[in-house]
ZADOFI-103246 format. One record per residue (C-alpha): residue in one letter; x, y, z. Coordinates in steps of 0.1 Angstrom, whole numbers, plus 5000, padded with zeros to 4 digits. Layout:
residues N
AXYZ...
end
This chain:
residues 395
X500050005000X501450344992X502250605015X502450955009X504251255035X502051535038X504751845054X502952215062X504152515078X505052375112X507552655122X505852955103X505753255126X503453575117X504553875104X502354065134X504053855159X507653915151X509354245166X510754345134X514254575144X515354815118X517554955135X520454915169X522455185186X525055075215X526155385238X528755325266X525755395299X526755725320X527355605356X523855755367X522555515342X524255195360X522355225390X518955055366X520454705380X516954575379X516954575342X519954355342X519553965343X521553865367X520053765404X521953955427X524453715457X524553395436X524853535400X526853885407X527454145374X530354155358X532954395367X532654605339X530854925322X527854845311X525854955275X523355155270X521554965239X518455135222X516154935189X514155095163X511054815158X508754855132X504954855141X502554675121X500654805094X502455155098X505455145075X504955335045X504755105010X504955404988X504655774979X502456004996X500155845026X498455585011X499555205030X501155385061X501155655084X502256005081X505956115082X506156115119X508555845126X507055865159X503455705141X505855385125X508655335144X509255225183X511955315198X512955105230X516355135254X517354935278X520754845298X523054565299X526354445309X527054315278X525254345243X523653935246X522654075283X521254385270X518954235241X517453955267X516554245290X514954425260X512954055251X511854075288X510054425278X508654295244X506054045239X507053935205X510053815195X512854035181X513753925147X516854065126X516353975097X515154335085X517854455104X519754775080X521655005104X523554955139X524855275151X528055305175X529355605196X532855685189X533455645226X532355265224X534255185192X537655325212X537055095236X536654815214X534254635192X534954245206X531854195222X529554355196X530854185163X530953865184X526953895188X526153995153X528553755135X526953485155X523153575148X522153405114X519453675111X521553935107X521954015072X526154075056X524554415039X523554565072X526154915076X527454955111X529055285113X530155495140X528455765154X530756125166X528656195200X525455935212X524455705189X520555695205X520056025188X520055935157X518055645163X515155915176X515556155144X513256275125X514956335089X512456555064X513556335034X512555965046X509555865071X512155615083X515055715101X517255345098X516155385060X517355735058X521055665071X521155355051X520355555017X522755825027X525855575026X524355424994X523855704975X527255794984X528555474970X526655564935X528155914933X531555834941X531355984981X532355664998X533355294998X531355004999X531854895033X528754655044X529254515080X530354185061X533054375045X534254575075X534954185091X535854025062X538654345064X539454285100X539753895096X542553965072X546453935086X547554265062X544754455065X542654685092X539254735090X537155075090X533655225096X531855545083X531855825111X528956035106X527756325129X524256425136X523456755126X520857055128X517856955115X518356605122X520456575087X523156335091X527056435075X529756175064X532756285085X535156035075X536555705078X536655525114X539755325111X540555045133X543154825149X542354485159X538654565172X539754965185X539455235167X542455475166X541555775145X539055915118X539856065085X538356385076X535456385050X537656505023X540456205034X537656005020X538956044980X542755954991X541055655003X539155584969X542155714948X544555514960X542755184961X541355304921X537255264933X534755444911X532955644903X534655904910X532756174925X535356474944X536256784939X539956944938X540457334938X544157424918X545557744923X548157834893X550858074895X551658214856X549058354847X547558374885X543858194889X541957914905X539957664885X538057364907X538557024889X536156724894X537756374895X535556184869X537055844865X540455674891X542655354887X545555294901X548255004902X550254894936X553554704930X555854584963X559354494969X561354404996X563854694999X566654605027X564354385045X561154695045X558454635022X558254904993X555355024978X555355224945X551555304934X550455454903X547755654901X545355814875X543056054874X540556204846X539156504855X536656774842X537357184848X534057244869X534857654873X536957874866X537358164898X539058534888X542258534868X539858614835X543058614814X543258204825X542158054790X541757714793X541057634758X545257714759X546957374761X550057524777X547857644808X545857304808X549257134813X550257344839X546657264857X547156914854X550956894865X549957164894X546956824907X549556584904X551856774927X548356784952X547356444952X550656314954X551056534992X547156414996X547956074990X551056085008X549856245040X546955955044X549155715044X551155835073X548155895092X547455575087X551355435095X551355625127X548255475145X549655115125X546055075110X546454935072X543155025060X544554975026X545654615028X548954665017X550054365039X547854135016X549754264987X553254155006X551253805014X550053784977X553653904959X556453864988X555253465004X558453415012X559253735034X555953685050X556753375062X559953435077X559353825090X555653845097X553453575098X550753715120X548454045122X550354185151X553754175134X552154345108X550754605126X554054665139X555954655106X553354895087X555055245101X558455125084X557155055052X558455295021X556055464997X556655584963X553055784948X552855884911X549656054899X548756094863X545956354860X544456394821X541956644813X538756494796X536556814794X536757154801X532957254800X531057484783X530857804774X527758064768X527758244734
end
């Protein structure tokens, strides 16, 4: 006699019984804050808290049936995040401790699967990251396109913003790195990237440090860069095209302003398209790098100096040799920021893996020797800039 399985939906769960988080921001807690120890879950004489600070954790959860599904107000609420969104804080001693106090406060269960944005303070990344990419690397939910970024001053604040552009705050910092990607502003650097990065023996990883400012408008300050699982330092938001130009990303989307001497004038340049081409050598026993860099790039504007004709070859030469000159000091001066805090957010130690085995092998070996052989390493920067358009100009 046949038999035949019949299989449903045994595990299914609801969408309206899920606590769906969009968004996580981790604060270090003031010391006022620490004394909420009945929010943490530990029983007090046979379980005692760790000796340690504790975080201040906060969640943006979606509410059902109020997110927006399109333009205008039709299928969800009004722009008042406050009408879609839930924002919850709690305390913990760690980030696992923190998130099974919030459970404790929410019926549903917290699922991350729609989780886009986890925000950090600056003062929390310094201190280290261990405990929080431990968490979120283990959690299957979490999704490797999530951005985790670092936050200059508390990172609940911008998980209680109200930004005019986007209903939805978590959406609203997650466009602004993306769009930013598409126009050239800034790396891709998902949160599986940023520890793909750090899991690397010649390389460091690094964050996107953003600032919240008036009007709840959020600004790209730089790059966070790391060692091991502390940050050390932050670029400034301009710092952000050495990064690009030296590792060759596009688009290309910055601008350079070139003062010239004979004749006298400024013209502003825009970078339009970047490559460039890293070669290593072992030079008595310190790695060498020479990179090679090129630039095309448009002339944007021209400011005073009205007899500075840029239809003249001679004076478009002298712009482009005058941008080499620049980005080869820009480049330069990155690099040594870099050296001195021994962060290789570049991953020029993967190039001396990749092209110098053998020196590897018998001189480093291991992250930590080459975080201590990155401030010797040479340089050599070459920059190529070429001229593709010079604009247009009104009869």
């Amino acid at each position: 006699m046949a038999s035949s399985l019949l299989t449903g939906c045994w595990d299914r769960v609801e969408i309206d019984e899920r606590a769906v988080v969009l968004g996580v921001s981790i604060d270090k807690a003031a010391k006022d804050e620490e004394e909420h120890e009945s929010e943490v879950t530990h029983v007090e004489g046979s379980l005692p808290a760790p000796v340690k600070d504790m975080v201040h954790v906060a969640v943006q959860i979606a509410l059902p049936g109020r997110i927006p599904l399109g333009p205008g107000e039709s299928g969800g609420a009004s722009g008042n995040p406050g009408q879609t969104l839930w924002v919850v804080d709690v305390f913990g001693h760690s980030i696992d401790d923190a998130f099974m106090n919030l459970q404790q406060q929410i019926s549903s269960k917290l699922f991350f699967g729609h989780l886009r944005v986890i925000v950090i303070s600056e003062e929390v990344a310094r201190r280290g990251l261990a405990n929080i990419n431990d968490f979120f690397r283990r959690n299957s939910e979490v999704r490797r396109m999530a951005w985790l970024m670092v936050s200059k001053g508390n990172a609940l604040d911008l998980m209680k913003a109200a930004p005019k552009l986007e209903r939805i705050p978590t959406l609203y910092l997650m466009s602004t790195l993306d769009e930013g990607i598409k126009m050239g502003k800034f790396p891709k650097d998902y949160i599986g990237i940023f520890w793909s990065n750090m899991s690397k023996k010649g390389q460091e990883g690094f964050l996107p440090y953003i600032e919240l400012k008036k009007s709840d408008n959020v600004e790209i300050k730089g790059l966070a860069y790391f060692k091991g699982e502390k940050m050390v330092g932050a670029t400034k938001p301009l710092e952000i095209a050495g990064y690009l130009g030296l590792r060759g990303i596009n688009p290309a989307g910055y601008r350079a302003v070139i003062t010239i001497d004979n004749p006298p004038g400024t013209v502003i340049t825009n970078v339009a398209h970047r490559s460039s081409k890293i070669k290593v050598r072992i030079n008595k026993g310190i790695p060498h790098f020479t990179i090679d860099v090129m630039l095309e790039v448009n002339v944007e504007e021209v400011i005073g100096g009205e007899s500075l004709a840029i239809d003249n070859p001679n004076i478009l030469t002298e712009i482009e040799k005058k941008q080499n000159e620049a980005s080869v000091k820009f480049y330069e001066d990155i690099i040594k920021k870099t050296q001195r805090k021994k962060s290789d957010i570049f991953g020029f130690g993967e190039y001396v893996r990749a092209k110098e085995p053998g020196y590897w092998k018998r001189h480093i070996g291991t992250k930590e020797q080459w975080e201590k052989r990155y401030p010797d390493a040479t340089f050599d920067v070459h920059v190529v800039t070429k001229i593709r358009r010079i604009g247009m100009k009104a009869k």
